[in-house]
C-alpha positions as a printed Julia matrix, in Angstrom:
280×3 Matrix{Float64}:
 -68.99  108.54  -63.78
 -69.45  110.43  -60.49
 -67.03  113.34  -59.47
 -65.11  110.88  -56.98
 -64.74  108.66  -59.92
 -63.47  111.33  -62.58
 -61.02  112.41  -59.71
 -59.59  109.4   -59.16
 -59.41  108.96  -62.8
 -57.46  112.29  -63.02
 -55.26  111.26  -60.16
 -54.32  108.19  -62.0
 -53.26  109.7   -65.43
 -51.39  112.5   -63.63
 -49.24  109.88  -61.93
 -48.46  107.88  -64.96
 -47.74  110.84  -66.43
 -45.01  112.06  -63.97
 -44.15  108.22  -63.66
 -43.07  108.4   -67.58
 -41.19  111.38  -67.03
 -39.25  110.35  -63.86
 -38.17  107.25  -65.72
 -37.97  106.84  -69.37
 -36.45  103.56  -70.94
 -34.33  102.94  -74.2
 -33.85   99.62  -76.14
 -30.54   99.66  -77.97
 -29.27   96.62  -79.83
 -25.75   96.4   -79.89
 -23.12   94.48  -81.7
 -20.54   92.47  -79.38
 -16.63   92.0   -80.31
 -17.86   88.14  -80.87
 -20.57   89.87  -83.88
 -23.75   88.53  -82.14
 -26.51   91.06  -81.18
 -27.21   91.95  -78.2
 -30.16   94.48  -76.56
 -29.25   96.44  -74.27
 -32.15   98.07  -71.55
 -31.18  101.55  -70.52
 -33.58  103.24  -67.75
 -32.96  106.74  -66.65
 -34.94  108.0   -63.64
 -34.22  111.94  -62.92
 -35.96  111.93  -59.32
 -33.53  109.33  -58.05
 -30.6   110.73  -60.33
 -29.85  107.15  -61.08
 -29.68  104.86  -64.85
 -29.19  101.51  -64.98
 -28.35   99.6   -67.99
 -28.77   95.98  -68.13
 -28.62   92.91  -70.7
 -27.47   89.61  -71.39
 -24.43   87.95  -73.18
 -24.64   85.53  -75.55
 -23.57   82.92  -72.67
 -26.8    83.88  -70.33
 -24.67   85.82  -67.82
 -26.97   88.48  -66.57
 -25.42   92.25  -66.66
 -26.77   95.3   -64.43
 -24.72   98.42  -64.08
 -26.11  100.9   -62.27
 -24.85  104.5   -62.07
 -25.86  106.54  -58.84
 -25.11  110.21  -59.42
 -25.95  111.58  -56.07
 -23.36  108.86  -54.44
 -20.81  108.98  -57.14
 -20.86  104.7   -56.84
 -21.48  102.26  -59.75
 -22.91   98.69  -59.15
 -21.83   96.16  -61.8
 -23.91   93.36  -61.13
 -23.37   89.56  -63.16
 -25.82   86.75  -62.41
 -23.62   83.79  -63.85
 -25.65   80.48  -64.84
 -23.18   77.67  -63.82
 -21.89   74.46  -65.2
 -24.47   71.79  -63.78
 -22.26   69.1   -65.4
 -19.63   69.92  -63.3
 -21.31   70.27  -60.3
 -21.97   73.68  -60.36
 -25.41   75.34  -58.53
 -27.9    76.82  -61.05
 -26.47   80.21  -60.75
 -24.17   82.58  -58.31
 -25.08   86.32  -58.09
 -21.65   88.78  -57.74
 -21.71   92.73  -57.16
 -18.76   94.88  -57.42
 -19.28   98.43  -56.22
 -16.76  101.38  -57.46
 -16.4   104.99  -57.02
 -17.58  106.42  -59.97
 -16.09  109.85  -62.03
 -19.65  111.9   -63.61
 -17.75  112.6   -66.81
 -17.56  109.01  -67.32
 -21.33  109.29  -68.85
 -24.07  111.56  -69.63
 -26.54  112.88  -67.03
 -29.74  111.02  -65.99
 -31.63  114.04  -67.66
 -29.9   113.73  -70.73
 -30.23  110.42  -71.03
 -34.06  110.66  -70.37
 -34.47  113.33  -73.21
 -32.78  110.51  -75.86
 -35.07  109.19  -78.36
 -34.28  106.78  -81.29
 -34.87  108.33  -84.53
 -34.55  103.92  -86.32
 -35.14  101.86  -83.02
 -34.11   98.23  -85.41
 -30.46   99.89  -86.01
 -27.63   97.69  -84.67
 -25.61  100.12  -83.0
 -21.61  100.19  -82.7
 -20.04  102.28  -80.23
 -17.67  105.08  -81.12
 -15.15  105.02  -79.09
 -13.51  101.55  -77.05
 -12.22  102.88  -73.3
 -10.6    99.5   -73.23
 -10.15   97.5   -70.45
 -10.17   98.47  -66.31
  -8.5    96.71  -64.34
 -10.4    96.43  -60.84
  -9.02   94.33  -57.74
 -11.88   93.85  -55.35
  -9.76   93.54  -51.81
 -12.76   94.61  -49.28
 -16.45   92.56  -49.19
 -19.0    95.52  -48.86
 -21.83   94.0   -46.13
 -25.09   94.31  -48.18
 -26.98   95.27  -44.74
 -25.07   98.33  -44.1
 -24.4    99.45  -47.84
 -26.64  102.2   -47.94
 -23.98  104.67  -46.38
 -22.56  104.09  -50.16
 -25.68  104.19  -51.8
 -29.07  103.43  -51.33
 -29.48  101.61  -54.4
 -27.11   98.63  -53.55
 -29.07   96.61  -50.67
 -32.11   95.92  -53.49
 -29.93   95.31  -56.45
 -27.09   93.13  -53.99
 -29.87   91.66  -52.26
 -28.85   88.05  -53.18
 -24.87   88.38  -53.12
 -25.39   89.06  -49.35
 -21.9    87.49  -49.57
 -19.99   88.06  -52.76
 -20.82   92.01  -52.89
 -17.6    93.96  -53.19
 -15.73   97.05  -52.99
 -11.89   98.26  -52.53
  -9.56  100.95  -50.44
  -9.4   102.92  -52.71
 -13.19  103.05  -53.59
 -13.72  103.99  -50.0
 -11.11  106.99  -49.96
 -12.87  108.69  -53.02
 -15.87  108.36  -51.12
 -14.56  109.93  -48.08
 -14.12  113.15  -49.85
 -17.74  112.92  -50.32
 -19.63  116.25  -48.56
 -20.54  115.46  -45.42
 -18.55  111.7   -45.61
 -16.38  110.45  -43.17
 -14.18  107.65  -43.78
 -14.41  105.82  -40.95
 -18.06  105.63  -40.69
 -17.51  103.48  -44.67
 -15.35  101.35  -42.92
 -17.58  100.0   -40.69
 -19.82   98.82  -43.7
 -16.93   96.69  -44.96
 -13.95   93.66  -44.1
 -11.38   92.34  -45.77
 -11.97   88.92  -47.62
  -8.47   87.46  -46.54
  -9.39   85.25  -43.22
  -6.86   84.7   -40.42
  -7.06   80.84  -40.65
  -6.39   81.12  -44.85
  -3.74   82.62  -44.05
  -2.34   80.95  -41.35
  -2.61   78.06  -43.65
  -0.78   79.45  -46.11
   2.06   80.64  -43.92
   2.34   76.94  -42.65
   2.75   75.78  -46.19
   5.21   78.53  -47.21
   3.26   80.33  -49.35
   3.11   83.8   -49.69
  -0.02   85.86  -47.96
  -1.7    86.58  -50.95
  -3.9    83.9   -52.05
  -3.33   82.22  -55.69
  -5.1    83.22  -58.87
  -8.34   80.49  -59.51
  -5.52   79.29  -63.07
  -3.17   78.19  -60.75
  -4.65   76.66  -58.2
  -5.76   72.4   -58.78
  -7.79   71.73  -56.25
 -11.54   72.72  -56.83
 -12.19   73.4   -53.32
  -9.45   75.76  -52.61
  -9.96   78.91  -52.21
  -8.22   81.66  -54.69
  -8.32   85.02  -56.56
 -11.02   84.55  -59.51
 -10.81   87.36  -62.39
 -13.97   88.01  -64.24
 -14.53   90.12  -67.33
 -17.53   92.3   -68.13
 -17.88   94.3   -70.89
 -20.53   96.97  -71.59
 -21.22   97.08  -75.3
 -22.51  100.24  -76.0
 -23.52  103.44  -73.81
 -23.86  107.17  -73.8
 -20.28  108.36  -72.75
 -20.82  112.09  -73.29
 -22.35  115.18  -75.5
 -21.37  116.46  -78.46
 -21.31  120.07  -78.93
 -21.88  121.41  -82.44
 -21.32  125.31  -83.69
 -23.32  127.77  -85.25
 -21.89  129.68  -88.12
 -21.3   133.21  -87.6
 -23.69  135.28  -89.44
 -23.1   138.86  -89.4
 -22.78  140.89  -86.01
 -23.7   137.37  -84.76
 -20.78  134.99  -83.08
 -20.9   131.36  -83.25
 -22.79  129.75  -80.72
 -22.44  126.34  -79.47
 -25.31  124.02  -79.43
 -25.63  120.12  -78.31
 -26.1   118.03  -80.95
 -25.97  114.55  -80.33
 -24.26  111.83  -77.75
 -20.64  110.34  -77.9
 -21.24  106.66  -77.61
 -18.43  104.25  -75.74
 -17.44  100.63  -75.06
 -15.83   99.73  -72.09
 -14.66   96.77  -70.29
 -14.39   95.83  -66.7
 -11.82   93.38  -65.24
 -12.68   91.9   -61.44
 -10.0    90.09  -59.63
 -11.8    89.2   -55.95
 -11.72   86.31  -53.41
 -13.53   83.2   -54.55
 -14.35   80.91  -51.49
 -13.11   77.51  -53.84
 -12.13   78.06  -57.57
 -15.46   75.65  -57.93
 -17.45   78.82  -58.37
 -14.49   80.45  -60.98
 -14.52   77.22  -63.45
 -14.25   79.95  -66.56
 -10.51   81.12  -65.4
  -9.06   78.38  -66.12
């Protein structure tokens, strides 16, 4: 090899190197409520400040939940295979994006220092959050979703329009450093539509649109309530304490992860209850 060679060769190993370290990947197989195994793909990435977990249920639905630090947003992203006997497409793509509390799971650089010590165990989480309830009354616009976080317009990029957020979301987000809450607004609109609900009003009905259960015809349009749940993930640290030995005190020392389960409950505006055939 010449010098130009060798230096590009150094180059090279330096940046996988620092590649490995800015993202480092876990493989955890997890045991559902149903008793099937699932694995779970956890990728931290300390640069970005950002991990995203991601697997699939035992039906095919596709999971991606993304935690962004920096933005203090979550991205819970389902890619649902449809019915094709009953006239479904393929597949529909929905994102719901949600102010997100730190505490509610260990930091991208503690998650990139895990290791498994038995990668084959089936793992079980600790502790079950149980169930968040989460209605989805504002469409985010994909286009303009950076000013939430950066990360949404690749993972979002096909529910251009089923992305969404709430009010409330965007308040917490307002409080951001350097936010304002107007400028948020501007990325999103409410999914209620003057003519639904003039045609509502004509029939009598109240201004909120039906649940997808109650309504019969397939092309209606109505509230649809999906259910995620993420088996298994790193919820928090555990702290352990030194004995005290002689003019020593005890001294606190991390010594392992809390582990949680946690599920998520969407209620958001389906254009016909056509694409919501599971609430039924």
């Amino acid at each position: 090899m010449n010098f130009y060679q060798v230096w590009i060769l150094v180059i090279y190993i330096v940046v996988q190197y620092f590649c490995e370290i800015c993202n480092t990947q876990l493989l955890i197989n997890v045991r559902n409520q149903g008793g099937d195994i699932l694995q779970e793909i956890i990728t931290s990435n300390i640069t970005e400040d950002v991990i995203t977990l991601e697997f699939q249920r035992s039906d095919g639905t596709l999971v991606t939940w993304l935690v962004d630090f920096k933005n203090e947003a979550q991205v819970i992203k389902a890619l649902v295979l449809g019915e094709e006997e009953r006239g479904q497409n393929q597949f529909q793509i929905m994102c719901f994006v949600n102010h997100f509390f730190k505490m509610d799971f260990i930091s991208s650089d503690a998650m990139a220092k895990l290791r498994q010590k038995n990668p084959g165990t089936v793992r079980v989480a600790e502790e079950d959050k149980g169930h968040a309830n989460y209605t989805m009354d504002l469409f985010l616009d994909v286009s303009q979703s950076s000013i939430v976080s950066k990360h949404i317009s690749d993972l979002c990029a096909d529910a251009a329009e089923t992305t969404y957020t709430r009010n409330e979301d965007l308040k917490q987000w307002g409080q951001r450093p350097g936010s304002i809450e107007s400028s948020l607004l501007v990325a999103v609109h409410n999914f209620t539509t003057t003519s639904t609900l003039q045609a509502q009003s004509d029939h009598g009905k109240s201004s909120l649109i039906s649940k997808c259960v109650d309504v019969a015809n397939l092309w209606a349009p109505c509230t649809c309530s999906l259910e995620l749940c993420i088996g298994w993930y790193p919820c928090g640290l555990k702290f352990c304490k030194t004995k005290p030995d002689g003019k020593k005190a005890a001294s606190s020392y991390r010594c392992g992860i809390k582990t949680c389960k946690k599920c998520f409950m969407f209620s958001y505006y389906s254009k016909m209850k056509q694409n919501c055939l599971w609430d039924e």
